[in-house]
N, CA, C, O and CB atoms as a CASP TS submission, in Angstrom:
PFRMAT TS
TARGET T0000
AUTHOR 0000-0000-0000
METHOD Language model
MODEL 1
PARENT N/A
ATOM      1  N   UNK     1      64.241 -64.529 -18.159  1.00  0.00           N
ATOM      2  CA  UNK     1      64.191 -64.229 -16.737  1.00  0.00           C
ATOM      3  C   UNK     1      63.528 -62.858 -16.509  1.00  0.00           C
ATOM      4  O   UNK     1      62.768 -62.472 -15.621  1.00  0.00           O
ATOM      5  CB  UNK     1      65.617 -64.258 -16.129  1.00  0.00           C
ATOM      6  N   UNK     2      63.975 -62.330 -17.430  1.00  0.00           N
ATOM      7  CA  UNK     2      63.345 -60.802 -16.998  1.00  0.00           C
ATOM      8  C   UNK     2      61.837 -60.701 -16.983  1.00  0.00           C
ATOM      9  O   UNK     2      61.052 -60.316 -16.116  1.00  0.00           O
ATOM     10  CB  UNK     2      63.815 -59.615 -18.066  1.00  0.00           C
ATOM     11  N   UNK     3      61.629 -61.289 -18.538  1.00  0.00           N
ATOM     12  CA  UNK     3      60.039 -61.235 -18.260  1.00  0.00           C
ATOM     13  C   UNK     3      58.953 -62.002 -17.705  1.00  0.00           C
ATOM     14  O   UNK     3      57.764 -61.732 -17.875  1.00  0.00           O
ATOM     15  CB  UNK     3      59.581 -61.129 -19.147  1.00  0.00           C
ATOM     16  N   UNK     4      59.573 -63.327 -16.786  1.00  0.00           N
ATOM     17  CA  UNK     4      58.780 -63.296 -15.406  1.00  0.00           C
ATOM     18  C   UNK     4      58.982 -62.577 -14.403  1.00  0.00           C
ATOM     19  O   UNK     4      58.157 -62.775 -13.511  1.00  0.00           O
ATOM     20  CB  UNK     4      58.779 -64.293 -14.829  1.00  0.00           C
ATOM     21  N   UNK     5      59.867 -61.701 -14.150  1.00  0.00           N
ATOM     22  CA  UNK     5      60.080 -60.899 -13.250  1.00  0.00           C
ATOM     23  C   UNK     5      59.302 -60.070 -13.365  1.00  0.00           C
ATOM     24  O   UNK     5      58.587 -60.014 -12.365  1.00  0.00           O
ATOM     25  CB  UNK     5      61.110 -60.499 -13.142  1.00  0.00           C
ATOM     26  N   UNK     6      58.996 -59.182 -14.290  1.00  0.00           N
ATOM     27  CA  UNK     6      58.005 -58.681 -14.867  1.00  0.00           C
ATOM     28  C   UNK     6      56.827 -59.067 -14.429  1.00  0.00           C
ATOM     29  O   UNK     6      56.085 -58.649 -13.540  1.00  0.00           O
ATOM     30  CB  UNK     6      58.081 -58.837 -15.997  1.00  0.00           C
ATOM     31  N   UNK     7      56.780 -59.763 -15.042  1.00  0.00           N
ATOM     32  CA  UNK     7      54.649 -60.532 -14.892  1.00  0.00           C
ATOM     33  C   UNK     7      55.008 -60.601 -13.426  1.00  0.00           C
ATOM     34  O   UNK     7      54.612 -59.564 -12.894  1.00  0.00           O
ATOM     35  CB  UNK     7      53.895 -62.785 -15.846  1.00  0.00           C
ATOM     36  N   UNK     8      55.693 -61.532 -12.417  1.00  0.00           N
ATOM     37  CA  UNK     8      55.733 -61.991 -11.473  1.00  0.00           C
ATOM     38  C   UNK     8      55.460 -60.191 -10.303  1.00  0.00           C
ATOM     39  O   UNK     8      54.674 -60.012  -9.372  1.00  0.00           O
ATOM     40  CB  UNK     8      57.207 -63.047 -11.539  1.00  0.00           C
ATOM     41  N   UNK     9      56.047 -59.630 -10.660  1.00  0.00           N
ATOM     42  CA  UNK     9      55.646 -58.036 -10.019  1.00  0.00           C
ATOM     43  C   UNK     9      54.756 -57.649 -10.233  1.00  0.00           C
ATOM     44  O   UNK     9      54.181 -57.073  -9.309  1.00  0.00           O
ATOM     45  CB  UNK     9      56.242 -56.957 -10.276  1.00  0.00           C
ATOM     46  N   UNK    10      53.962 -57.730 -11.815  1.00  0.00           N
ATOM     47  CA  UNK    10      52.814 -57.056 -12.455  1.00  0.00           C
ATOM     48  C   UNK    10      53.390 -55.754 -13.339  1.00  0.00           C
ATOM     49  O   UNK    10      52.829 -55.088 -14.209  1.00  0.00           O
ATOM     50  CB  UNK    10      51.712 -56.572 -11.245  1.00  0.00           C
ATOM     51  N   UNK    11      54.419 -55.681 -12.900  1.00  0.00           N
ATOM     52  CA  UNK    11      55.048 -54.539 -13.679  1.00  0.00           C
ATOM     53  C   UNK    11      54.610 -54.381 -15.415  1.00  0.00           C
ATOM     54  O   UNK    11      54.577 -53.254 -15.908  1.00  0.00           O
ATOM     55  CB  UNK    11      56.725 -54.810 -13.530  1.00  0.00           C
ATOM     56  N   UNK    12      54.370 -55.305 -16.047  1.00  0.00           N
ATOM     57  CA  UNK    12      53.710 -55.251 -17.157  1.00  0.00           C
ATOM     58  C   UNK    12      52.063 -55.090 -17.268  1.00  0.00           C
ATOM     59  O   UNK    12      51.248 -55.232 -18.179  1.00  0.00           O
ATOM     60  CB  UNK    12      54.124 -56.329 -17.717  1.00  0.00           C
ATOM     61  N   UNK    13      52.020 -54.847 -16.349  1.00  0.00           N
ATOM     62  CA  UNK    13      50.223 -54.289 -16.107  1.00  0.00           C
ATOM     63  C   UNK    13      50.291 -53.278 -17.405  1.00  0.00           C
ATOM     64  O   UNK    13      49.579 -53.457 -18.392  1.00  0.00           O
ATOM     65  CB  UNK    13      49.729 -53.169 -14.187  1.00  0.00           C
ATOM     66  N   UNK    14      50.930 -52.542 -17.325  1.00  0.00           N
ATOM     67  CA  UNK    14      50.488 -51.093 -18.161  1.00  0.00           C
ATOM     68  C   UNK    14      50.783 -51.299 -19.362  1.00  0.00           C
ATOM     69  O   UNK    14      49.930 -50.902 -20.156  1.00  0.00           O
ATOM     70  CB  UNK    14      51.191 -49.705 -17.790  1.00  0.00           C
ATOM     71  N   UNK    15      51.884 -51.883 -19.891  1.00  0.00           N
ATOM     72  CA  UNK    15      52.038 -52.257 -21.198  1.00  0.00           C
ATOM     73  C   UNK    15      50.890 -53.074 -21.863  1.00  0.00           C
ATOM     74  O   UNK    15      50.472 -52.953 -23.014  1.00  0.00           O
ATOM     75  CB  UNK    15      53.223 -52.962 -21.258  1.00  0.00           C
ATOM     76  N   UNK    16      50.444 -53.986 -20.832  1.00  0.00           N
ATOM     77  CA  UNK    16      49.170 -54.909 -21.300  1.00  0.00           C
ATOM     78  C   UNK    16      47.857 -54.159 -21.682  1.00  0.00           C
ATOM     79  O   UNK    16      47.053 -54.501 -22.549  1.00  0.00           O
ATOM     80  CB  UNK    16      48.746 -55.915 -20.096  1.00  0.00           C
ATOM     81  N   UNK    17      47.784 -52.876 -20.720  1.00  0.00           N
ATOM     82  CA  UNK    17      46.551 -52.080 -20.710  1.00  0.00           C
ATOM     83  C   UNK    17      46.861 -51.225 -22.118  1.00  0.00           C
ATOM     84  O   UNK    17      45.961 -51.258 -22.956  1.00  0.00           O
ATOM     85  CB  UNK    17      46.341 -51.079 -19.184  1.00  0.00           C
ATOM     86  N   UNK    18      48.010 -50.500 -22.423  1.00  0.00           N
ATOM     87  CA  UNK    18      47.940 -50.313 -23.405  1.00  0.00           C
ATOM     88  C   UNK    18      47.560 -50.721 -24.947  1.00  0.00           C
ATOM     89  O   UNK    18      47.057 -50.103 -25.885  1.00  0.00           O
ATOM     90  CB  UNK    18      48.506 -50.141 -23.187  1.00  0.00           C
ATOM     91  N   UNK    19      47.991 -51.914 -24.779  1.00  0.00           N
ATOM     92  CA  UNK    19      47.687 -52.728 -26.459  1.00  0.00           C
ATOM     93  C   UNK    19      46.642 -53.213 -26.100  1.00  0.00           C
ATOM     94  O   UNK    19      46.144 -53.719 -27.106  1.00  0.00           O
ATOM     95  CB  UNK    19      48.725 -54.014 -27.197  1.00  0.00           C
ATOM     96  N   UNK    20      45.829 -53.405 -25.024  1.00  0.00           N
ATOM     97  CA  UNK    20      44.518 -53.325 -24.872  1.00  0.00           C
ATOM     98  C   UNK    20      43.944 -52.452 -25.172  1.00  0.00           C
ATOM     99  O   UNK    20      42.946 -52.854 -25.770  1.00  0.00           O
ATOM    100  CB  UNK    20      44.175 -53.471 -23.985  1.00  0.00           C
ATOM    101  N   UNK    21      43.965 -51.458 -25.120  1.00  0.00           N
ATOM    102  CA  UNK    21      42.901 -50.093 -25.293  1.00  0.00           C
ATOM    103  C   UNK    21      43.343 -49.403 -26.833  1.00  0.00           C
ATOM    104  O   UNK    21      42.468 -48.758 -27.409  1.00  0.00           O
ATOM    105  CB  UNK    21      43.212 -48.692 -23.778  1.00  0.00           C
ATOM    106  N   UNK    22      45.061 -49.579 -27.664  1.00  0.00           N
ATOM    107  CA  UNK    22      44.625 -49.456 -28.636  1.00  0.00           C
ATOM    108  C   UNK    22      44.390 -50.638 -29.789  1.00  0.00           C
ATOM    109  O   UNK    22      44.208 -50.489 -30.997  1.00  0.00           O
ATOM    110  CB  UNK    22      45.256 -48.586 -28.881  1.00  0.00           C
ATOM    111  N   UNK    23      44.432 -51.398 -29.300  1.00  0.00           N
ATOM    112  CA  UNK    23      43.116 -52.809 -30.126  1.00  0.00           C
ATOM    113  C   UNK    23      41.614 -52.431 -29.957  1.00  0.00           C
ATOM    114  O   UNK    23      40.878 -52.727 -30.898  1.00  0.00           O
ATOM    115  CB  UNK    23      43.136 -54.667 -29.163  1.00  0.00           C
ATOM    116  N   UNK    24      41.067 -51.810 -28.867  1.00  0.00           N
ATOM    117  CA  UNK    24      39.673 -52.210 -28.710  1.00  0.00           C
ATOM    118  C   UNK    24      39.497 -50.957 -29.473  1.00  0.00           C
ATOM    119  O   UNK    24      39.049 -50.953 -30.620  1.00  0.00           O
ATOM    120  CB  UNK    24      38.913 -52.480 -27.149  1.00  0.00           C
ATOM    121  N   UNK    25      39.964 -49.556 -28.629  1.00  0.00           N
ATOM    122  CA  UNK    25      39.598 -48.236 -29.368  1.00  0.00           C
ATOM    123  C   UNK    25      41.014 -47.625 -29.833  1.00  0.00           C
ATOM    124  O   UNK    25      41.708 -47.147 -28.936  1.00  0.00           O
ATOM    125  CB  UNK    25      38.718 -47.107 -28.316  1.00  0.00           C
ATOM    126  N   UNK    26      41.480 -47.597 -31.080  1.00  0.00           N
ATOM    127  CA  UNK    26      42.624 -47.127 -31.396  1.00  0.00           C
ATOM    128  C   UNK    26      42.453 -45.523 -31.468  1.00  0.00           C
ATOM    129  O   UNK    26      43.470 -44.839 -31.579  1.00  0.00           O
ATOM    130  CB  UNK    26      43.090 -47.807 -32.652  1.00  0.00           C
ATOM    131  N   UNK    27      41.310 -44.975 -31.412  1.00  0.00           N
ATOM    132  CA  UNK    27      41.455 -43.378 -31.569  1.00  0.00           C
ATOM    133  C   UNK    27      41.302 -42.992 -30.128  1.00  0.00           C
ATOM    134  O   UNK    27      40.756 -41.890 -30.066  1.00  0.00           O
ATOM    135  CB  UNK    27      40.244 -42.571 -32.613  1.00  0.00           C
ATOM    136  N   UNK    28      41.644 -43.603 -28.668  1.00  0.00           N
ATOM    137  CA  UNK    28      41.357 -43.472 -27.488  1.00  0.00           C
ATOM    138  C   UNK    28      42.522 -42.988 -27.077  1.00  0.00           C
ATOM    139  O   UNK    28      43.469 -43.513 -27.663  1.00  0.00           O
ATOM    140  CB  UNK    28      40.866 -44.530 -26.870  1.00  0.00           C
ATOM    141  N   UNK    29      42.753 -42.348 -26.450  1.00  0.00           N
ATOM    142  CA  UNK    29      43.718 -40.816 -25.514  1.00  0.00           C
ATOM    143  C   UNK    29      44.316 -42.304 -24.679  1.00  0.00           C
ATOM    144  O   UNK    29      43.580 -42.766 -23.807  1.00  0.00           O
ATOM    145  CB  UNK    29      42.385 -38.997 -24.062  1.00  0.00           C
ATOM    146  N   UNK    30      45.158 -42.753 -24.867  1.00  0.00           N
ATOM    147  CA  UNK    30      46.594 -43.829 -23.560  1.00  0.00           C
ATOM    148  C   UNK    30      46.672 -42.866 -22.681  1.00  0.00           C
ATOM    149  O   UNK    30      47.161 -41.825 -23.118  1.00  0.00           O
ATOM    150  CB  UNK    30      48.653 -44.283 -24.148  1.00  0.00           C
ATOM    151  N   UNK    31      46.316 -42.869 -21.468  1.00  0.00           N
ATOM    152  CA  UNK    31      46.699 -42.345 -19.984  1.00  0.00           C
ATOM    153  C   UNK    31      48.413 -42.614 -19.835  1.00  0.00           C
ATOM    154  O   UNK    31      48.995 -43.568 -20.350  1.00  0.00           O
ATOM    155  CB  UNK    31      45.712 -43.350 -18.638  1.00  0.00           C
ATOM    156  N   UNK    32      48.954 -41.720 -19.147  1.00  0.00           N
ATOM    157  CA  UNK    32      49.846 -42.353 -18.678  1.00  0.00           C
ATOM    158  C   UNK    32      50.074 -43.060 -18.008  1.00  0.00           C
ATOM    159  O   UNK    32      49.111 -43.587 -17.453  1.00  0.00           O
ATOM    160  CB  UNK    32      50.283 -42.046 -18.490  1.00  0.00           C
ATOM    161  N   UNK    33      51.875 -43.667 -17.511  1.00  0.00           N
ATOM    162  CA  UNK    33      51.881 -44.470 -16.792  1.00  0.00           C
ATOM    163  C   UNK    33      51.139 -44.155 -15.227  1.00  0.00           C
ATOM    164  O   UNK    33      50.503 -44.828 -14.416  1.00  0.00           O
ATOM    165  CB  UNK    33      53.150 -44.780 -16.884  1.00  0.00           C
ATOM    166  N   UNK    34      51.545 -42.947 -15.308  1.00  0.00           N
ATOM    167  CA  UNK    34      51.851 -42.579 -13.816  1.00  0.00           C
ATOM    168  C   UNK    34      49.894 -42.388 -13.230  1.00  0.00           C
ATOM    169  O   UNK    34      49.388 -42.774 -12.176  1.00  0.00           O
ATOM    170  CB  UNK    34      53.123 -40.667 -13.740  1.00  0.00           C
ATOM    171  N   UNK    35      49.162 -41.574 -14.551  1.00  0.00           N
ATOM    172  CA  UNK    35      48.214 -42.088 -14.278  1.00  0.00           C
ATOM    173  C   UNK    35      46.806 -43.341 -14.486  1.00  0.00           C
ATOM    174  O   UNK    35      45.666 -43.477 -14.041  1.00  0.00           O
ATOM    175  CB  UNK    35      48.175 -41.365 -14.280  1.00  0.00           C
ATOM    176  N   UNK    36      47.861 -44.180 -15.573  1.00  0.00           N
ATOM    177  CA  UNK    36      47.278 -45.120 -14.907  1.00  0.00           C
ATOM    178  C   UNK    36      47.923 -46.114 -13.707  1.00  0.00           C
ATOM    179  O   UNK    36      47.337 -47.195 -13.650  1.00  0.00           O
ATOM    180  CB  UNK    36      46.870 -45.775 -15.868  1.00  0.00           C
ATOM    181  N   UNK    37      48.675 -46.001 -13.043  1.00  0.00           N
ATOM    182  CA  UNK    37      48.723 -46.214 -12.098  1.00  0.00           C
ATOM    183  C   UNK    37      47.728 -45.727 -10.830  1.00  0.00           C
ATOM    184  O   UNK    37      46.889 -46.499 -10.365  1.00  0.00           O
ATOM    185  CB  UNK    37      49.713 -46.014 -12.137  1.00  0.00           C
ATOM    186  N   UNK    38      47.871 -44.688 -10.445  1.00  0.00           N
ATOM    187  CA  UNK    38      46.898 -43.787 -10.173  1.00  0.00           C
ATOM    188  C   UNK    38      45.544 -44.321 -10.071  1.00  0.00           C
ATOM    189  O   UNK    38      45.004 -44.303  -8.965  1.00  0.00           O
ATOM    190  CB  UNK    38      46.939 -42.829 -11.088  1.00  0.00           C
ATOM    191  N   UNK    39      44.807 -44.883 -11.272  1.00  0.00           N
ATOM    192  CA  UNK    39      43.385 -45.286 -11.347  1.00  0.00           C
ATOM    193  C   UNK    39      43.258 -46.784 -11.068  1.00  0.00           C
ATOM    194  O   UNK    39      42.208 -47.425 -11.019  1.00  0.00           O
ATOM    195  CB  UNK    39      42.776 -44.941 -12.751  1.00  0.00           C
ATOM    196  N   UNK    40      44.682 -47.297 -10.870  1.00  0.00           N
ATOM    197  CA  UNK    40      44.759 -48.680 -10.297  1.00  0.00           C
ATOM    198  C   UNK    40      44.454 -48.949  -9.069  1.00  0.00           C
ATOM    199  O   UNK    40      43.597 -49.680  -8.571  1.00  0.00           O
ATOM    200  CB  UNK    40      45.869 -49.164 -10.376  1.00  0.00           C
ATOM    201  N   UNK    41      45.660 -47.928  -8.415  1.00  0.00           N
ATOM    202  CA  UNK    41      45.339 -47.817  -6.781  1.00  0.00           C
ATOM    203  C   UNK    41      43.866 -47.611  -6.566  1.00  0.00           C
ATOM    204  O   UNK    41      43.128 -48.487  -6.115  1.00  0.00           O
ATOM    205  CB  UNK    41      46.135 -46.504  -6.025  1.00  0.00           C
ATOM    206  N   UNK    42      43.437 -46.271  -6.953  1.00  0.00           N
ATOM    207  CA  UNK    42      42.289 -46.048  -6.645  1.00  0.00           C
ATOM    208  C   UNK    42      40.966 -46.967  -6.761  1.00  0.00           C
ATOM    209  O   UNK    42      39.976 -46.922  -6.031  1.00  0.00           O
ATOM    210  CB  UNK    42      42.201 -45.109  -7.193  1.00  0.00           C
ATOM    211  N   UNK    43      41.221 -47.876  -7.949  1.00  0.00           N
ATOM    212  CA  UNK    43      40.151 -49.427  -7.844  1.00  0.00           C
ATOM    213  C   UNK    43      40.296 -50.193  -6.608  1.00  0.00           C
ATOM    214  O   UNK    43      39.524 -50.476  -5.692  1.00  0.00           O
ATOM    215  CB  UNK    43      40.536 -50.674  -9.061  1.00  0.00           C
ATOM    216  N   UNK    44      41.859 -50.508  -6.934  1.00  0.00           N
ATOM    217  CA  UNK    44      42.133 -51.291  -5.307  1.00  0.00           C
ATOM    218  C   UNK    44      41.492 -50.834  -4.227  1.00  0.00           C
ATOM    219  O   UNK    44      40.741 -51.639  -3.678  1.00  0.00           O
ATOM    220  CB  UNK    44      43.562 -51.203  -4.747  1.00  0.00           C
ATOM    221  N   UNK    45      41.582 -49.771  -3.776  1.00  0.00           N
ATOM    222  CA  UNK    45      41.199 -49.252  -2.704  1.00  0.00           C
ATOM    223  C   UNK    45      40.060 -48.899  -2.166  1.00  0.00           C
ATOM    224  O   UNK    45      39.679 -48.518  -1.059  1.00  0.00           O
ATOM    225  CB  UNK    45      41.654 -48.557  -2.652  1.00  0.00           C
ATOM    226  N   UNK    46      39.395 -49.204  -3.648  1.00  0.00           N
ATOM    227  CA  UNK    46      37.462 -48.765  -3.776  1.00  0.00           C
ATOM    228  C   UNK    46      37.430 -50.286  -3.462  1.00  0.00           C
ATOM    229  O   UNK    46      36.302 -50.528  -3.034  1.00  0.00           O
ATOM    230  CB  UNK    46      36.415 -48.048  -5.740  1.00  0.00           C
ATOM    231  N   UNK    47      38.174 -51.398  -3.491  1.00  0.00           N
ATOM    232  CA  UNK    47      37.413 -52.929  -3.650  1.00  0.00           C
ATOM    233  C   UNK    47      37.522 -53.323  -2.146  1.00  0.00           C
ATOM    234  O   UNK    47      38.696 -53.306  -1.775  1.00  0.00           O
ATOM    235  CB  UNK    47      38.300 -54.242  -4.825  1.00  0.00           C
ATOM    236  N   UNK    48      36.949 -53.549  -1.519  1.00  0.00           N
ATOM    237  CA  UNK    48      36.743 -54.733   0.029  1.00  0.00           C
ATOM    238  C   UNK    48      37.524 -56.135  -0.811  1.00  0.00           C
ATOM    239  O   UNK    48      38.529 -56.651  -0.322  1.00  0.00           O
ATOM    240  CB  UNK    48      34.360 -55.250   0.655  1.00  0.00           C
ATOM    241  N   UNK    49      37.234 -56.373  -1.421  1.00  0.00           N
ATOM    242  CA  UNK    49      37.851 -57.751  -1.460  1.00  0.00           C
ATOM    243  C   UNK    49      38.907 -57.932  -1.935  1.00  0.00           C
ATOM    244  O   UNK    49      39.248 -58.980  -2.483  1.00  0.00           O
ATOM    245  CB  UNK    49      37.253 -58.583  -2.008  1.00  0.00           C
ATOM    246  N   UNK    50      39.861 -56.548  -1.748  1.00  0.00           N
ATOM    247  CA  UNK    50      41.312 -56.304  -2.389  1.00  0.00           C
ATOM    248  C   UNK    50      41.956 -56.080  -0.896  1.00  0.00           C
ATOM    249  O   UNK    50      43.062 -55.539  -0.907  1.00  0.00           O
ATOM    250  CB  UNK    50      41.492 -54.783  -3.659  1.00  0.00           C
ATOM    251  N   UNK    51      41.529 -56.350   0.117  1.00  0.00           N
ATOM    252  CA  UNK    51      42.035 -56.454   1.760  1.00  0.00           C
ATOM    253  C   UNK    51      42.659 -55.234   2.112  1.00  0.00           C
ATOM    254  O   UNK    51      42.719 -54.275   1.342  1.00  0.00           O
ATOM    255  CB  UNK    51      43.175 -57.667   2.106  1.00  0.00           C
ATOM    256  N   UNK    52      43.279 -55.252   3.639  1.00  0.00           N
ATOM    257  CA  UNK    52      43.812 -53.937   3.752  1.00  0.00           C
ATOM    258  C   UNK    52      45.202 -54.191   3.192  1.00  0.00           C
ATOM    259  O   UNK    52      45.816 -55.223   2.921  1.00  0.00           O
ATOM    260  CB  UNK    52      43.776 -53.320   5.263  1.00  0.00           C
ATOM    261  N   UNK    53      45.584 -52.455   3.082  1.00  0.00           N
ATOM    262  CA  UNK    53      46.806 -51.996   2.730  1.00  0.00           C
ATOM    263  C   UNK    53      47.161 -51.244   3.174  1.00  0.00           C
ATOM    264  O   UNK    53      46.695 -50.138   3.446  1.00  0.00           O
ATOM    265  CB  UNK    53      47.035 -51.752   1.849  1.00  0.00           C
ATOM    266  N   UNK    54      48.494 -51.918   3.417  1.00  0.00           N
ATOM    267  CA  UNK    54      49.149 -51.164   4.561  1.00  0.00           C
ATOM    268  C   UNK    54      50.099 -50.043   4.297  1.00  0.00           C
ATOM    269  O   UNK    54      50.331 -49.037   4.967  1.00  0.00           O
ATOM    270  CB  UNK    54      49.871 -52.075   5.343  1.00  0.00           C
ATOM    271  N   UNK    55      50.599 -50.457   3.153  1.00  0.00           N
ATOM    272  CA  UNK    55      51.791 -49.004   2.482  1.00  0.00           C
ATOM    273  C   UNK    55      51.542 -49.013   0.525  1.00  0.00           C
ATOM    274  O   UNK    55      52.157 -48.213  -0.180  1.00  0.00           O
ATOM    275  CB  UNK    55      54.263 -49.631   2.954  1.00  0.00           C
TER
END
């Protein structure tokens, strides 16, 4: 249960991005959470086809 709750929020976004980035480049600097969060929003918000947002 938990870990569709998880996926179902996205809340595992960052864990995913992690073992992504050290599989592809293992000598690559992991951002944090907080900023990659941060560079998430900021895609969203660069995309038109990510609609408005309201909060």
């Amino acid at each position: 249960m938990r870990w569709y709750v998880r996926e179902l929020t996205d809340e595992s976004a960052y864990d995913r991005y992690v073992t992504h980035v050290r599989h592809e480049r293992p000598d690559a600097e992991v951002p944090s959470r907080r900023d990659f969060e941060r560079m998430r929003t900021d895609r969203q918000e660069a995309d038109p086809r990510q609609g408005f947002r309201c909060c």
